[in-house]
C-alpha positions in Angstrom: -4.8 11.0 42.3 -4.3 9.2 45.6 -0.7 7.6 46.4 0.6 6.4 49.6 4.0 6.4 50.5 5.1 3.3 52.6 7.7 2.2 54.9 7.7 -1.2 57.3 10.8 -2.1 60.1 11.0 -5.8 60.2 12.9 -8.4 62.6 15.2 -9.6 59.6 15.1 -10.2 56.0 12.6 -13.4 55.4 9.1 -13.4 56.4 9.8 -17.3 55.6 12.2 -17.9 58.5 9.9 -16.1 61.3 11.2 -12.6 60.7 7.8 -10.0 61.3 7.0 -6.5 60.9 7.3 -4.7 63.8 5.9 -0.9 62.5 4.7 0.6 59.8 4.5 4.0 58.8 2.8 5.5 55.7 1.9 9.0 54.1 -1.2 10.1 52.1 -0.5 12.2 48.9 -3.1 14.0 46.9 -2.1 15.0 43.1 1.6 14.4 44.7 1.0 17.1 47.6 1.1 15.5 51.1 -2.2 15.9 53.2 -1.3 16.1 57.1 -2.8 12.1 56.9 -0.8 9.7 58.0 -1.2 6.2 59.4 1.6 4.9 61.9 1.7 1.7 64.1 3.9 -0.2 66.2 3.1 -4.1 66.1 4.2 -6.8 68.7 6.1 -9.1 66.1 5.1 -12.2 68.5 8.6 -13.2 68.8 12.3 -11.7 70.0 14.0 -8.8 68.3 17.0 -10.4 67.1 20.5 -8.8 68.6 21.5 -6.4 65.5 18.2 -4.9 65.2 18.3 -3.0 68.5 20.5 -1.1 67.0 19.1 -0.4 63.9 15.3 0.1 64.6 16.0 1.9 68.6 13.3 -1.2 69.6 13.4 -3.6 72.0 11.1 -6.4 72.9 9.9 -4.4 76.3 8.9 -1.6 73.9 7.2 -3.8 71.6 5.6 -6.5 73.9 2.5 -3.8 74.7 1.7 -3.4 71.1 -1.2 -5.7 69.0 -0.6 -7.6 66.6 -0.3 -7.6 62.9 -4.1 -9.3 62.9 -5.5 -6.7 65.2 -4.3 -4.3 63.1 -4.2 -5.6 59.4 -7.5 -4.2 58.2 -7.2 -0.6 59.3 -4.1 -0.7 57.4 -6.1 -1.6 54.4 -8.6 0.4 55.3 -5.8 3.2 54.8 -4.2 2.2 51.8 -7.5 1.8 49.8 -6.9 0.6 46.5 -4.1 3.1 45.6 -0.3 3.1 44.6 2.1 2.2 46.9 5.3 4.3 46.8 8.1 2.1 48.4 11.6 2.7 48.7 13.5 -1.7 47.5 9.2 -2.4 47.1 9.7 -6.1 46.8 10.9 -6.2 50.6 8.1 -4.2 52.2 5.8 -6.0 49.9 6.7 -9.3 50.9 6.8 -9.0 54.6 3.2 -7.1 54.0 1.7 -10.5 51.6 3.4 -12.7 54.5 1.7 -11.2 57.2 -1.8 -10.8 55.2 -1.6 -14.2 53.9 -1.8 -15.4 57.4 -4.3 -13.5 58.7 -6.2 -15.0 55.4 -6.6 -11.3 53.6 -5.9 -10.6 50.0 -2.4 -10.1 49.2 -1.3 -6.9 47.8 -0.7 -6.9 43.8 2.8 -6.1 43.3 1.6 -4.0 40.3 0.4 -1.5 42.7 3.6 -0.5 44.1 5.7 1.9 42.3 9.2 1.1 43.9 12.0 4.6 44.2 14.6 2.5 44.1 14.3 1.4 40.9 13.3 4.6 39.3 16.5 6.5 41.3 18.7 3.5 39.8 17.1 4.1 36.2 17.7 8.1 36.5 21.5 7.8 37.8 22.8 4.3 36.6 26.0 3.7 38.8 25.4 6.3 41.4 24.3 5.1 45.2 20.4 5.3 45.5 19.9 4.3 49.4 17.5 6.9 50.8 20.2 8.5 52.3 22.1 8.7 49.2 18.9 10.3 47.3 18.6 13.0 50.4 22.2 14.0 49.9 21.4 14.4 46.0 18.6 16.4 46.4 19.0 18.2 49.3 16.5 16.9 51.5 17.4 17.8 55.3 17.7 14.0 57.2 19.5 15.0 60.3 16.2 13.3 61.9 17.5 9.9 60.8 19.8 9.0 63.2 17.9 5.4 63.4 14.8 3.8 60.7 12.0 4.7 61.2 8.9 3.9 59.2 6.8 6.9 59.7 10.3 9.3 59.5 11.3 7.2 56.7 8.3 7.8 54.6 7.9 11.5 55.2 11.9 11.8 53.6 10.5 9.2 50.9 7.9 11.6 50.1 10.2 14.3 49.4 12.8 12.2 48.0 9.6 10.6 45.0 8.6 14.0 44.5 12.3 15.1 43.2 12.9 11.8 41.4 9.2 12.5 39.5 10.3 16.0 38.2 10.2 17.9 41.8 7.3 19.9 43.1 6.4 22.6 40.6 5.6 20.2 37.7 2.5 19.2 40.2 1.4 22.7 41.3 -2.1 23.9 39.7 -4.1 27.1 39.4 -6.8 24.8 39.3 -9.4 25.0 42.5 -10.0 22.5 44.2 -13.7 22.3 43.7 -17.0 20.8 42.7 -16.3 22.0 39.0 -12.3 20.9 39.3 -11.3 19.9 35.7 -8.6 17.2 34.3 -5.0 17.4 35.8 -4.0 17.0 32.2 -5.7 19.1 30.1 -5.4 22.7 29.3 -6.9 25.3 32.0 -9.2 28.4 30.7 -11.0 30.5 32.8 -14.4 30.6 33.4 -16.6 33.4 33.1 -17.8 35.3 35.8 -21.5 34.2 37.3 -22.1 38.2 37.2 -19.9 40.7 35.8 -18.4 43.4 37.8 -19.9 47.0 37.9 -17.8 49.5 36.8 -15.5 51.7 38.9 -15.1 54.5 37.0 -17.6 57.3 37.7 -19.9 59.5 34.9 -17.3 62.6 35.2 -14.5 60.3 34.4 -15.8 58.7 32.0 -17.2 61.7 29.8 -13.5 63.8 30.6 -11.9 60.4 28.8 -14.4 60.6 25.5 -13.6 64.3 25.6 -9.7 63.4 26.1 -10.2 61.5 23.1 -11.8 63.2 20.9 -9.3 65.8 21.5 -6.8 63.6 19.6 -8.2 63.5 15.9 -8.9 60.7 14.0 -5.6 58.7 14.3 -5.9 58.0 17.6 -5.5 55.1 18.3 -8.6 54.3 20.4 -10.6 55.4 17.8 -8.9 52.9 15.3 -9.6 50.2 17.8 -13.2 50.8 19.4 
C-alpha cells in the first residue's frame, strides 16, 4: 500500500483572494514504512510574500523570485502522488490551495476522499487535548528541535512519524513477510513455505549409529522409542 504524506507553505489562508503555494514537500510510504523518496519544490507564488509570512515560512520574495511556477511544476507533482492517499496534517487547507492551483492550470482536481487528514483522527483519539503537529510531537515523543520555522518537506518527515503513532505506531506494520515476487496479503495469516530442496544432514554415520546405540541402551520406555 502506497500513501504519501503531504505538506504545502502558502502566502495566506484563501487561494480565492490571491494567496498561492509557495513549496511543497511530500514523503512516500510503502506498507507505512518510509522509502528515502521524497518530492520537494519551491514555487514562485507570482506575487509578494505578505509581511507575517517572512516570519513564519524563513521566505522572501528574493528567495522565491528564481523559482517556476506552480504550472511548470503541477504535473510532476502528480506524477508523484499517483493515485494514492494523501496524508495531510488540517487536509481541507492543503487540499484547497492544491484544487485552486490545479484548477487553473486546467488539471483534475484532487478528490477530497483521497486525503486522510491527522488532524482529525488525533482530535478523534484525544478529544479536548491540543493536536497541532507540535502538540502531537510532544505526545509521542517525536524529536522537532528542527522546526524552528514550517517547512513542507521538514513538516512532512515529522508528519510521517507523527501518522504512524496516531495509526497504532510502528510494530503493528512490521512483517516477516519478504518482499518478493511470491509476497502474500498484508492481512492474512503467514506460514512458511517449504524448502525448494531440503537440507543434507550434518550429522555424520559414527554419530548417528552411537545415538541408536545410546538408545537402545534405554529399554523400551524410552521415550524416543514411544515417539519414532
Amino acid at each position: 500500500m502506497r500513501e504519501i504524506v503531504l505538506d504545502t507553505e502558502t502566502t495566506g489562508f484563501e487561494p480565492e483572494s490571491g494567496d498561492r503555494i509557495v513549496e511543497i514537500g511530500a514523503v512516500e510510504l510503502l506498507n507505512h514504512v518510509a522509502t528515502g523518496r521524497v518530492y520537494h519544490q519551491y514555487i514562485n507564488p507570482e506575487r509578494s510574500m505578505p509581511a507575517g509570512a517572512f516570519e513564519v515560512h524563513g521566505l522572501g520574495d528574493d528567495f522565491l523570485k528564481d523559482f517556476p511556477v506552480f504550472k511548470s511544476i503541477g504535473q510532476a507533482f502528480l506524477d508523484f502522488i499517483g493515485t494514492d492517499k494523501l496524508v495531510i496534517h488540517n487536509a481541507a487547507f492543503d487540499m484547497k490551495f492544491l484544487n485552486a492551483e490545479l484548477e487553473w492550470m486546467g488539471l483534475p482536481r484532487l478528490p477530497y476522499d483521497r486525503a486522510v487528514d491527522t488532524l482529525a483522527i488525533a482530535r478523534s483519539k484525544y478529544p479536548g487535548s491540543p493536536a497541532s503537529l507540535d502538540a502531537l510531537c510532544r505526545r509521542f515523543n517525536i524529536d522537532n528541535t528542527a522546526r524552528t520555522k514550517h517547512g513542507a518537506l521538514l513538516d512532512s518527515e515529522i508528519l510521517a512519524e507523527v501518522y504512524l503513532e496516531l495509526i497504532g505506531g510502528r510494530q503493528p506494520t512490521m512483517s516477516l513477510v519478504a518482499d518478493t515476487g511470491n509476497r502474500q496479503d498484508m492481512g492474512g495469516t503467514w506460514t512458511p513455505r517449504p524448502r525448494p530442496q531440503p537440507l543434507k544432514p550434518r550429522i555424520t554415520d559414527e554419530e548417528a549409529a552411537a545415538h541408536a546405540a545410546f538408545v537402545d541402551g534405554l529399554g523400551d520406555g524410552a521415550i524416543w522409542k514411544k515417539t519414532s
